[in-house]
C-alpha positions as CSV (number, residue, x, y, z in Angstrom):
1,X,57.4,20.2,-208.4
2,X,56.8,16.4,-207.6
3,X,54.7,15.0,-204.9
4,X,56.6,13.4,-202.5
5,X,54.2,10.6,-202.9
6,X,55.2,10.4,-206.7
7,X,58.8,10.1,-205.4
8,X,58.2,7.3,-203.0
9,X,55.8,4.8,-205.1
10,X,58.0,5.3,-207.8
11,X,61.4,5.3,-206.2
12,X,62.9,2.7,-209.0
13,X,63.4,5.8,-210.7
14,X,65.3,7.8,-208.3
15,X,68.9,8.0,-209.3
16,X,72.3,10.0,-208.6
17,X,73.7,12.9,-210.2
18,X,77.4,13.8,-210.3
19,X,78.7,17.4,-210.4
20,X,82.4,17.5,-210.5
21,X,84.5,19.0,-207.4
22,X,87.7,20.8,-209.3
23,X,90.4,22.2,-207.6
24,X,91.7,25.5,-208.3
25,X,95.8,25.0,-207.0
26,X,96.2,21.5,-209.1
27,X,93.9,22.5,-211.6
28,X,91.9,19.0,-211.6
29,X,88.9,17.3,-211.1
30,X,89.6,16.0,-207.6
31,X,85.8,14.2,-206.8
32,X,82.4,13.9,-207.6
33,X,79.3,15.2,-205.3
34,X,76.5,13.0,-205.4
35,X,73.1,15.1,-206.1
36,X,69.5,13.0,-205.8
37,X,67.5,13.3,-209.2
38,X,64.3,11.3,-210.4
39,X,63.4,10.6,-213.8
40,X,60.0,11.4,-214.6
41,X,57.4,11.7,-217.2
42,X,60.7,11.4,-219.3
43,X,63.0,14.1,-217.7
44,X,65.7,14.3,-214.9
45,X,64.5,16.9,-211.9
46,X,66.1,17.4,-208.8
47,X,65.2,16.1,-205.7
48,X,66.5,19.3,-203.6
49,X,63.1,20.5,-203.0
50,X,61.7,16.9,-201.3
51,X,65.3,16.8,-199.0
52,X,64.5,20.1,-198.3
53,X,60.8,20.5,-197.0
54,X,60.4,19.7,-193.7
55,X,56.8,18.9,-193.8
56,X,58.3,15.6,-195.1
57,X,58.8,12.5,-192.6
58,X,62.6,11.7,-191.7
59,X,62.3,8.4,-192.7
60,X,60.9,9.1,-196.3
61,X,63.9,11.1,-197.1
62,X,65.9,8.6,-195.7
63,X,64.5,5.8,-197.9
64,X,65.3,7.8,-201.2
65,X,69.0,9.2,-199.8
66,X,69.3,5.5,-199.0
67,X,68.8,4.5,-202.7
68,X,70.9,7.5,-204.3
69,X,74.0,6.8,-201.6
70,X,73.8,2.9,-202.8
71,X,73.8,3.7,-206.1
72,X,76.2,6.1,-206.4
73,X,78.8,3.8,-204.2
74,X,78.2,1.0,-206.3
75,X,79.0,2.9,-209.2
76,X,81.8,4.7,-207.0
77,X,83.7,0.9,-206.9
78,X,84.4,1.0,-210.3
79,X,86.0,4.8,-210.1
80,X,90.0,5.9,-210.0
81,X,90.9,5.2,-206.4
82,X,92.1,8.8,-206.3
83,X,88.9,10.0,-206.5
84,X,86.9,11.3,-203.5
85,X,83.1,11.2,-203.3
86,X,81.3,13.9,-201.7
87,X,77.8,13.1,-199.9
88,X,75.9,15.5,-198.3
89,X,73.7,14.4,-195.5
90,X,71.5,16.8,-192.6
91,X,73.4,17.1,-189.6
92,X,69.8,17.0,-187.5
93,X,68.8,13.7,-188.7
94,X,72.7,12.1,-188.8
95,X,72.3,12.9,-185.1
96,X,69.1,10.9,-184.5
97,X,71.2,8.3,-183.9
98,X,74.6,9.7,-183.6
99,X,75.5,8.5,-187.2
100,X,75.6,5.3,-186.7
101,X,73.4,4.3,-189.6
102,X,75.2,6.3,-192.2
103,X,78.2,4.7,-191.1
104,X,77.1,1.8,-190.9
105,X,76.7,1.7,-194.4
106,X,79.9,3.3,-195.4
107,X,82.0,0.4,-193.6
108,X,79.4,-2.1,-196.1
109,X,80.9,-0.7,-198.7
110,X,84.1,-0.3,-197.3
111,X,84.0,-4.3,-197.5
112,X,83.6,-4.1,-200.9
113,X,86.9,-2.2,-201.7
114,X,85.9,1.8,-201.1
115,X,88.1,2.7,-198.9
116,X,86.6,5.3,-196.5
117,X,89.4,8.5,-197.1
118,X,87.8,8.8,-200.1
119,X,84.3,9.6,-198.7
120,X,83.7,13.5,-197.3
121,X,80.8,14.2,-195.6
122,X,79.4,17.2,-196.6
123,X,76.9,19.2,-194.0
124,X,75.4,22.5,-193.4
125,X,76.5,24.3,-189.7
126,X,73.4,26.7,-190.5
127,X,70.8,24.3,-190.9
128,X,71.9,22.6,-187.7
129,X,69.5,22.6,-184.5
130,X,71.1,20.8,-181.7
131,X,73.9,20.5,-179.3
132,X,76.9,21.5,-181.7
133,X,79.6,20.2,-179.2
134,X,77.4,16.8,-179.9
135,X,77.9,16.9,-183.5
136,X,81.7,18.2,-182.9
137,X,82.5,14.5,-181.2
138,X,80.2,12.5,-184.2
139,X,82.4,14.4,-186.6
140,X,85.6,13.4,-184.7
141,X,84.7,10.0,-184.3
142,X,84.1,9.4,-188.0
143,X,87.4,10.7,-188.8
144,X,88.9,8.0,-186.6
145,X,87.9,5.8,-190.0
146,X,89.5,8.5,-192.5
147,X,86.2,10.2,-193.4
148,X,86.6,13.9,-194.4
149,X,84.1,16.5,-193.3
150,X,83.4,19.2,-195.3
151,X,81.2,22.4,-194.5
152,X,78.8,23.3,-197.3
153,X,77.5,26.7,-198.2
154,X,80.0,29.2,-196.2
155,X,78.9,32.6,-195.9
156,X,75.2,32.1,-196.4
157,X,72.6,32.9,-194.2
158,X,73.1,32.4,-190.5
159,X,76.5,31.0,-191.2
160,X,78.6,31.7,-188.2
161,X,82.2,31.1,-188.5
162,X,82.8,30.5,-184.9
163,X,80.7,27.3,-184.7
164,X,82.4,26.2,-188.0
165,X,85.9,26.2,-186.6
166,X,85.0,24.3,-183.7
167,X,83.5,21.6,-186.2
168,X,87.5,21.7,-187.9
169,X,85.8,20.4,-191.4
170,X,88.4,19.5,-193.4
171,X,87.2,21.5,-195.8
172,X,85.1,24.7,-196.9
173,X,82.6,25.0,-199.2
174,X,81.4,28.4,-200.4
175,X,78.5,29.4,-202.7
176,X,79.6,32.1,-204.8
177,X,76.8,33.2,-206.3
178,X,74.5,33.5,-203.5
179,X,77.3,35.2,-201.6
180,X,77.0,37.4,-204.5
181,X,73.9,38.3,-204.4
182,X,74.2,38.5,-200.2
183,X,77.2,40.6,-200.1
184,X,77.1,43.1,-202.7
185,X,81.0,43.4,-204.2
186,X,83.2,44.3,-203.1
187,X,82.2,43.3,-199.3
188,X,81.4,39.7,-200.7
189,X,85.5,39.8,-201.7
190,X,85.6,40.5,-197.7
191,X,83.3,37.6,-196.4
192,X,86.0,35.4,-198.8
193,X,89.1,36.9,-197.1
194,X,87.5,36.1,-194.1
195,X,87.0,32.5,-194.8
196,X,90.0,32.3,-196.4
197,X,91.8,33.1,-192.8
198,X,89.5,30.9,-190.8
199,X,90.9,27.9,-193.8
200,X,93.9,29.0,-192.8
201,X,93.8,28.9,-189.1
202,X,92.2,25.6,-188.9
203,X,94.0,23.7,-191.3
204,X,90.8,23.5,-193.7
């Protein structure tokens, strides 16, 4: 694994990954999600670990999501415009300052001919600390601008389904294998159903 101080004096090489979103029902690749990766001593690895330790300071991580996010928008401009970009972010530090930043910089690119239905915001409800009604009305207000929310990793962990459907995400997204692994079959074929009605009932 890298040393976050690696990462940060050599940020120049930080760059985006893409990993297709497909859609089952039109059978399709509907969008990319944008994954942070760093070339070093001449190979790609994944940044997951450095987003993911919180013994990192906010604002490091936010300097090198800064410099994925950019990258991956500029190259986003050049993409079919039926093509929807999916960027996760951490609910905890979009509230720091009630995502104003990370909109902020969506409407610059917005300018620049993306227009913002094609973004979904991708979050975790588990991972989240504070007031959920809180992030309930930052969600809302960002899909005043047509920015989709989507809820990452369904059925993992603490997931509760309860605090999801108040958060109406637009969409769902479930991690099969470590629902697997969680839910031994066939209850993990149950935990599915489940979400499946909760998609249902909240128009997800």
């Amino acid at each position: 694994m890298l040393d976050p101080l690696d990462i940060l004096t050599n940020i120049d090489d930080v760059i985006p990954y893409y990993q297709a979103i497909f859609n089952a029902e039109e059978q399709r690749v509907v969008g990319y999600e944008v994954l942070g990766r760093i070339l070093a001593n001449a190979e790609i690895e994944s940044l997951g670990s450095f987003f993911l330790d919180s013994g990192i300071p906010e604002e490091y991580k936010l300097e090198v999501d800064d410099r994925v996010i950019r990258q991956a928008l500029e190259r986003f401009k050049e993409a079919d415009r039926d093509l929807l970009i999916f960027i996760n972010q951490d609910a905890n530090v979009l509230m720091l300052d009630h995502g104003e930043s990370f909109l902020e910089l969506l409407k610059e690119y917005e300018e620049q001919g993306i227009e913002l239905n094609r973004i979904v915001l991708e979050i975790t409800e588990h991972n989240f600390e504070g007031d959920i009604e809180q992030l309930y009305h930052m969600l809302a207000y960002y899909r005043t601008y047509g920015i989709k929310i989507a809820v990452d990793n369904i059925g993992k962990e603490s997931s509760n389904l309860d605090r999801i459907a108040l958060l109406s995400p637009d969409l769902l997204k479930i991690d099969l294998q470590a629902l697997k692994v969680s839910q031994p079959s066939p209850s993990y074929e149950h935990v599915l159903y489940s979400i499946s009605l909760l998609a249902r009932k909240i128009g997800a």
